[in-house]
N, C-alpha and C positions, 0 to 999 in steps of 0.2 A: 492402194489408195485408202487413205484413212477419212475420216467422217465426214469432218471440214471439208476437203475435197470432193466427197459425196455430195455435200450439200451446197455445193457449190454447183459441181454438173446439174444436179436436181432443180436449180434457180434459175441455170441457165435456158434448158429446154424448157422450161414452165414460161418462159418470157417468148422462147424462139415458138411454141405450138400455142403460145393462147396471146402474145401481145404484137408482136409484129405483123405486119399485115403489109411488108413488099416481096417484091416474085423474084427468086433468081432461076436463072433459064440450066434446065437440067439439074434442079437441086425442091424438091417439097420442103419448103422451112418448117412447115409444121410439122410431116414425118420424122423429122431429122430432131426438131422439140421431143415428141413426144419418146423415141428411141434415146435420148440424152435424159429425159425427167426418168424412165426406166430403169435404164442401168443404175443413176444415182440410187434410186430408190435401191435397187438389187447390192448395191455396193454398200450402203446402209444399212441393211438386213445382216450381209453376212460381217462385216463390222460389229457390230452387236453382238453375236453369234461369237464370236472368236474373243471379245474381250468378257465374253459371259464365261466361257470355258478354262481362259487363262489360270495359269494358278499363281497366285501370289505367296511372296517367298519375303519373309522378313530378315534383315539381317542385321545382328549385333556383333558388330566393332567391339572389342577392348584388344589394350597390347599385347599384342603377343598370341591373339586368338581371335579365330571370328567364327561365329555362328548362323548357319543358316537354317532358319524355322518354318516349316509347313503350317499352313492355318490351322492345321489340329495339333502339331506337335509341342506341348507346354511342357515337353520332361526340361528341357534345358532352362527354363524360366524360375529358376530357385536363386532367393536371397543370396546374397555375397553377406 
């Protein structure tokens, strides 16, 4: 689940444990909010967390060749 979807769950149990206020039989709406606002949150966190870690990778196209560069790797970045 990527962010948007996080904050989407996260919207949704915030509405289902703090705005609703009918009953259904054999179901706590507000338990079931506040374990949905959770997870979101939780799903959030670690989202963060993984595209903090990620590593990005540049890559230079020309014909005949292509280069792939680490954020510290500048030996290939010399004049033509």
């Amino acid at each position: 689940m990527g962010i948007g979807p996080s904050f989407v769950t996260m919207t949704i149990g915030a509405l289902l444990a703090f705005a609703v206020t009918g009953h259904v039989d054999g179901l706590n709406i507000r338990a079931a909010g506040v374990i949905l606002l959770l997870a979101g949150a939780i799903a959030v966190t670690y989202n963060i967390k993984v595209m903090r870690t990620r590593r990005r990778t540049d890559i230079i196209a020309e014909p005949g060749h292509t280069t792939y560069l680490e954020p510290s790797d500048t030996s290939e970045l010399r004049p033509h």
